[in-house]
C-alpha positions as CSV (number, residue, x, y, z in Angstrom):
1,X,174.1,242.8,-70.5
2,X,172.3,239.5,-72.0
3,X,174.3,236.2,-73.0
4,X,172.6,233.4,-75.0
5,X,175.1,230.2,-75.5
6,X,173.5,227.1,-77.3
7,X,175.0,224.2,-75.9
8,X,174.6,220.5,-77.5
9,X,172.8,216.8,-76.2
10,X,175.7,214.6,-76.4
11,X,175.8,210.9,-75.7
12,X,178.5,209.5,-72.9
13,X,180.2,205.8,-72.8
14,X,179.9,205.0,-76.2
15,X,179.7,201.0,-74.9
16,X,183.7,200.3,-73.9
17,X,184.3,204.0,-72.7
18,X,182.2,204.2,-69.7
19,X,183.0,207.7,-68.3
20,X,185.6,208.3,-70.7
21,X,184.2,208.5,-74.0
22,X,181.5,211.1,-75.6
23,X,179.8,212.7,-78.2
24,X,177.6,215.4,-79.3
25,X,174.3,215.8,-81.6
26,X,172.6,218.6,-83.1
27,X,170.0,218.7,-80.4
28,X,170.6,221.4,-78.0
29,X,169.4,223.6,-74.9
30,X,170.0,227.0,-74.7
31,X,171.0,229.6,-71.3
32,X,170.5,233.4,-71.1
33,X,171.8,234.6,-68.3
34,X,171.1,238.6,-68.1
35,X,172.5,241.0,-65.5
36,X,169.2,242.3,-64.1
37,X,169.5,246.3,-63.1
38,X,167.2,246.7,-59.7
39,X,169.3,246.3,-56.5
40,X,167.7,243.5,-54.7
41,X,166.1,241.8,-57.3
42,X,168.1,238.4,-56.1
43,X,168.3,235.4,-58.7
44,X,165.5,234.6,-61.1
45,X,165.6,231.1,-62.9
46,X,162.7,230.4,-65.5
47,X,163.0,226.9,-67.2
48,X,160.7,226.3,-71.0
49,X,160.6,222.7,-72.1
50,X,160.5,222.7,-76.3
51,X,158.9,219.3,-75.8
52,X,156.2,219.4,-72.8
53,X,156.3,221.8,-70.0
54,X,155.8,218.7,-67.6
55,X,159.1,217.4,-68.1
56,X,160.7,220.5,-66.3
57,X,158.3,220.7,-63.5
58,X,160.5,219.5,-60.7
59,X,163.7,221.0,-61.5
60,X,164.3,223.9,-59.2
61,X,164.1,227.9,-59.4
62,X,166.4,228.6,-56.6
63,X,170.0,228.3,-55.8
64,X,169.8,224.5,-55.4
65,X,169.7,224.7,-59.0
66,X,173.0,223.2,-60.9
67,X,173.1,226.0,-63.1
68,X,173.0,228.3,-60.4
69,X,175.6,226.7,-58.6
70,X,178.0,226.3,-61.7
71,X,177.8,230.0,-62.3
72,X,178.2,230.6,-58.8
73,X,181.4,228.4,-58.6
74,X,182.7,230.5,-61.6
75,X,182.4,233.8,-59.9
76,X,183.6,232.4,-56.4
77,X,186.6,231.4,-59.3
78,X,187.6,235.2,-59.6
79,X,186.3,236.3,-55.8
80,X,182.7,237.6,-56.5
81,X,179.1,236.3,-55.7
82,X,176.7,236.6,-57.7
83,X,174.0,239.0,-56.6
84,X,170.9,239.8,-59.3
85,X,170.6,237.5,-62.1
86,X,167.9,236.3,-64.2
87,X,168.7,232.6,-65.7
88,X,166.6,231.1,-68.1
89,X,166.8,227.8,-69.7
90,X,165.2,226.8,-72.5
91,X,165.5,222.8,-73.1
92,X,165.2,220.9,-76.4
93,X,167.0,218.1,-75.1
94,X,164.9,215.5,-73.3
95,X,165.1,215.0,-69.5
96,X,166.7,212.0,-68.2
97,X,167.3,209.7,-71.6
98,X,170.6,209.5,-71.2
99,X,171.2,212.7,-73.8
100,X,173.5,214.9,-71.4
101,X,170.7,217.2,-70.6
102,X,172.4,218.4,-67.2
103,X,175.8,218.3,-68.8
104,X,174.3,221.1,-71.4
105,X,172.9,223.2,-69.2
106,X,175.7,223.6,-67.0
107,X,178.4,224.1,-70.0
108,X,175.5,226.9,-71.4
109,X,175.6,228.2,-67.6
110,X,179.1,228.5,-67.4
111,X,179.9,229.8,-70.6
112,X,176.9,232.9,-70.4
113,X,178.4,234.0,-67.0
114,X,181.9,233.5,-68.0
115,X,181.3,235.9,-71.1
116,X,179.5,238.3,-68.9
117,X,182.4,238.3,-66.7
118,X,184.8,238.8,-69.4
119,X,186.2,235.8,-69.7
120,X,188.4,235.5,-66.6
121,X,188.2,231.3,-67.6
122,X,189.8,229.5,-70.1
123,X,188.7,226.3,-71.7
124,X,190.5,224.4,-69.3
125,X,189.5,225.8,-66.0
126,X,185.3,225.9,-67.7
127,X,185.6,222.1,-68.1
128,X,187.3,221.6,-64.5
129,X,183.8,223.6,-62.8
130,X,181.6,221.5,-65.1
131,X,183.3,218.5,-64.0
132,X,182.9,219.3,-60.6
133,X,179.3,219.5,-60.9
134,X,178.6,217.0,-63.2
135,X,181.1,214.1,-61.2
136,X,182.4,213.5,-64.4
137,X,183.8,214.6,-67.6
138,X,182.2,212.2,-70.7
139,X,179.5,214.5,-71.1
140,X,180.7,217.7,-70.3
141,X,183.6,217.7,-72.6
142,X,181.7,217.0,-76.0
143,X,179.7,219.4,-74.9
144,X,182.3,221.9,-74.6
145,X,184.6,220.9,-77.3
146,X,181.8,219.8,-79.6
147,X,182.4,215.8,-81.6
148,X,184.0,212.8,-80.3
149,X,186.0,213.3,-77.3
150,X,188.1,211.2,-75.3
151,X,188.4,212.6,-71.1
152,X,189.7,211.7,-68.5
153,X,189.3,213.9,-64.9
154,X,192.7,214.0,-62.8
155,X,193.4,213.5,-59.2
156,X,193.9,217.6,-59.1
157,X,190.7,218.4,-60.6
158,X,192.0,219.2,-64.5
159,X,190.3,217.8,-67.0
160,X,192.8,216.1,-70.2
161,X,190.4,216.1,-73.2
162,X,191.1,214.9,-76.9
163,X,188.7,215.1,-79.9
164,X,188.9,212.1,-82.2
165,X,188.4,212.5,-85.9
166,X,185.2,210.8,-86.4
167,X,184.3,210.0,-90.0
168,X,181.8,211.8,-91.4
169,X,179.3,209.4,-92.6
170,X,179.3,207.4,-89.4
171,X,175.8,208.5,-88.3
172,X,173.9,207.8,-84.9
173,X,170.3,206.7,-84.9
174,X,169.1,207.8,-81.8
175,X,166.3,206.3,-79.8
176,X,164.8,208.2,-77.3
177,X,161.6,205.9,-75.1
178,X,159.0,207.6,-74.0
179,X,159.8,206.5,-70.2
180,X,162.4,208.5,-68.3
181,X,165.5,206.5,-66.2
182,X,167.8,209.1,-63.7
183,X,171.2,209.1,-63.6
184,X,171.3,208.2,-60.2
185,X,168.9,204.7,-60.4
186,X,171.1,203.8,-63.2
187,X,175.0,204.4,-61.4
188,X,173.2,202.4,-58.0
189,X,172.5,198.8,-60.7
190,X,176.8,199.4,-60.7
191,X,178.9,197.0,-58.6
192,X,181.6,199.0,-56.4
193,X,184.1,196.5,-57.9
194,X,184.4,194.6,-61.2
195,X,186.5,191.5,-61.9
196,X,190.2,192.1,-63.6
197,X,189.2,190.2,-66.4
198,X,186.4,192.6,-67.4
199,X,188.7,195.8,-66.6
200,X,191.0,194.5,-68.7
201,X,188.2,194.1,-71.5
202,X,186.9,197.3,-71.4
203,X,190.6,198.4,-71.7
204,X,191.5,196.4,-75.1
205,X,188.1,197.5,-76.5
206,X,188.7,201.4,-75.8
207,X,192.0,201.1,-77.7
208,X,190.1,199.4,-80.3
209,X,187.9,202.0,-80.5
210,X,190.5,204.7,-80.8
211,X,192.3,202.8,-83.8
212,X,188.7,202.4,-85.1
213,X,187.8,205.7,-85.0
214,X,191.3,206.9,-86.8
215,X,191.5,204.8,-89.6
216,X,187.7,204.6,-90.6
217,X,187.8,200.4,-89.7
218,X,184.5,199.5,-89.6
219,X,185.1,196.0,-88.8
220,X,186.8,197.1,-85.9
221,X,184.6,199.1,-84.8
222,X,181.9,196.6,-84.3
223,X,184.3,194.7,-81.8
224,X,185.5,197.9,-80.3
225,X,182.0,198.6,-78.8
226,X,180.9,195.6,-76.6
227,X,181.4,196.6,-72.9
228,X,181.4,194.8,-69.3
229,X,181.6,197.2,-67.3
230,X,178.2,198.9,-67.2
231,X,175.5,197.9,-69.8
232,X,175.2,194.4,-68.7
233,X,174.4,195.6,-65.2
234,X,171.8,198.2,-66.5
235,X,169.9,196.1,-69.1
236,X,167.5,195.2,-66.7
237,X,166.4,198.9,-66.4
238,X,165.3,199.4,-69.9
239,X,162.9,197.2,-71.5
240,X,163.8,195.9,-75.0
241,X,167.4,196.7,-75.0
242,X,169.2,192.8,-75.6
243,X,166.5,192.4,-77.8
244,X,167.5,195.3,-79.9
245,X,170.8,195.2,-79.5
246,X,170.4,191.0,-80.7
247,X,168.3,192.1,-84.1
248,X,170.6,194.7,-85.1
249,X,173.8,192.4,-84.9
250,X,173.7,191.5,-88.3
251,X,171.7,194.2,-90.0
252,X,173.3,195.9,-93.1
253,X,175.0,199.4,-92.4
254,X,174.9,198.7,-88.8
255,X,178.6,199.7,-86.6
256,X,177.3,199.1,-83.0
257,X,174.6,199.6,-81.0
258,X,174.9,200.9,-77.4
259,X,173.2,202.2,-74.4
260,X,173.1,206.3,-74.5
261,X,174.6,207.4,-71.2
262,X,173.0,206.0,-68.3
263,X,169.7,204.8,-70.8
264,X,167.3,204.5,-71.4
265,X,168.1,206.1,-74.8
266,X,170.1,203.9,-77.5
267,X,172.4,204.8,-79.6
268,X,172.9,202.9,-83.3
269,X,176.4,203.8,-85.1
270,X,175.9,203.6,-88.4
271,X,177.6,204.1,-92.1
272,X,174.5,205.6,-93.4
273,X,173.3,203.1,-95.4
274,X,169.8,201.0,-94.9
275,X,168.8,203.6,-92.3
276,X,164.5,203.3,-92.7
277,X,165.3,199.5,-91.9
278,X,167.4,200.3,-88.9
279,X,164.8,202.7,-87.2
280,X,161.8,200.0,-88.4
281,X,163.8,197.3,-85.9
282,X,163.9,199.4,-83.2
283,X,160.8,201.1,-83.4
284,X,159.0,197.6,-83.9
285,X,160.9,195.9,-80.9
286,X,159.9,198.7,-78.9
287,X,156.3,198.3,-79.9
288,X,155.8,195.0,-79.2
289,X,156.8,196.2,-75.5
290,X,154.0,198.8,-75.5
291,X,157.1,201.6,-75.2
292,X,157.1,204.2,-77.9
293,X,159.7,206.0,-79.2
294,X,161.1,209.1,-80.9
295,X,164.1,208.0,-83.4
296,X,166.1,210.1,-85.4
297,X,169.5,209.5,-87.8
298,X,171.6,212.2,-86.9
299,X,175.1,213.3,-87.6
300,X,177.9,214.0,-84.9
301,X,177.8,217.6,-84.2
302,X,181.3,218.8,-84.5
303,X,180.9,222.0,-82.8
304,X,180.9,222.7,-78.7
305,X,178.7,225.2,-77.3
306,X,178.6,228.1,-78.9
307,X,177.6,232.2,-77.9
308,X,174.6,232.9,-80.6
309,X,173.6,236.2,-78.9
């Protein structure tokens, strides 16, 4: 038996909702995972990159690999190991740009064995293994539930998860660099403690957001989205990103402008209007930098990952 799932990029913090807050785009990586038939055969992983081959190089073929070991949790979920399986992943999300890439590919993991199985898992237990691997839930439940969601990972190990009714011509320009920026370099810029005053912020802006969010204020989501918590600590890491955060603060059609995930992506929230102006900005900030950059106006993608063979 074969299983393909399609699983999409999605975008975590959202400026005031750092590791909370998520969404997901129409860019997406897909898993097969196929129940090979030779006795012995062991695990076989095979990785394509949609974009450059390079990009994939370093991610490992064995069982270090975290879709390996999401599956793997899964059947330890229901007493089994697994035994032959070939894995392959196809990526068309990039590789560390703050798009969720690691987040999809275990969600696609998880869902192909979990079909395979027979779906001993329900949504709720999926997103508690993803979490596990991932550390936390901001990218693994958009990509799951598909859209805007709101999570929060409990001292147990559940996962609480709530979509929020984005509006539909709210659009996300999204700037991808051509330089790369890990996960883990951009949680170690993160102080162990923050002052009350800016917990507090982040708390008042959040609840903004929600309000925001449900009664299409676009006013108030432009106040919603400033953050203390964690972009001022990573600006440093990716070139141009006060300065094009600064010349989009007053630009027509323009909701907010934040750092995607852990960077060095950026994400512009949008109302759909003056678009070729907003990408020109960025694109020209960038440039005088020397960094190019792909950019693309996209909608939310209101669907999770999905089975498509």
């Amino acid at each position: 038996m074969k299983v393909t799932v399609q699983t999409p990029a999605t975008i975590a913090n959202l400026g005031c909702g750092f590791d909370c807050l998520g969404l997901a785009l129409p860019v997406y990586n897909s898993i097969t995972l196929e129940e090979t038939v030779l006795p012995g055969s062991g695990i076989e992983i095979n990785i394509i990159d949609e974009h450059n081959q390079d990009n994939v190089e370093n991610i490992p073929r064995d069982k270090s690999n975290i879709v390996y070991k999401a599956i793997e949790l899964l059947y330890n979920y229901i007493g089994q190991s697994p035994n032959e399986l070939k894995i392959s992943i196809k990526t068309g999300i990039p590789v560390a740009r703050g798009l969720g890439s690691s987040a999809s590919v275990i969600v696609g993991g998880l869902i192909a064995a979990n079909e395979l199985l027979g779906q001993p898992a329900d949504e709720a237990v999926l997103l508690s293994i993803a979490t596990e691997i991932e550390g936390h839930p901001d990218n693994i439940a958009p990509a799951i539930l598909g859209g805007v969601v709101l999570s929060d990972w409990e001292d147990d190990g559940s996962v609480v998860s709530k979509k929020l009714p984005w509006p539909e011509d709210w659009l996300i320009t999204i700037c991808i660099p051509d330089f790369e920026l890990s996960t883990g370099i951009s949680r170690s810029v993160l102080p162990a403690e923050v002052p009350m005053k800016d917990a507090v912020y982040n708390l008042r802006h959040s609840a903004m957001f929600i309000q925001a969010v449900h009664t299409k204020d676009e006013e108030l989501l432009k106040l919603s989205l400033k953050d203390k918590l964690h972009q001022p600590y990573r600006t440093k890491l990716v070139p141009g990103l006060s300065q094009i955060m600064e010349n989009l603060k007053h630009t027509e059609g323009v909701l907010g402008c934040v750092l995607a995930g852990a960077g060095p992506s950026v994400a512009v929230i949008q109302n759909g209007t003056n678009t070729d102006n907003i990408k020109e900005i960025v694109s020209s900030t960038w440039n005088d930098m020397n960094v190019n950059a792909q950019i693309y106006t996209l909608p939310v993608e209101g669907e999770g990952a999905k089975i498509i063979i």
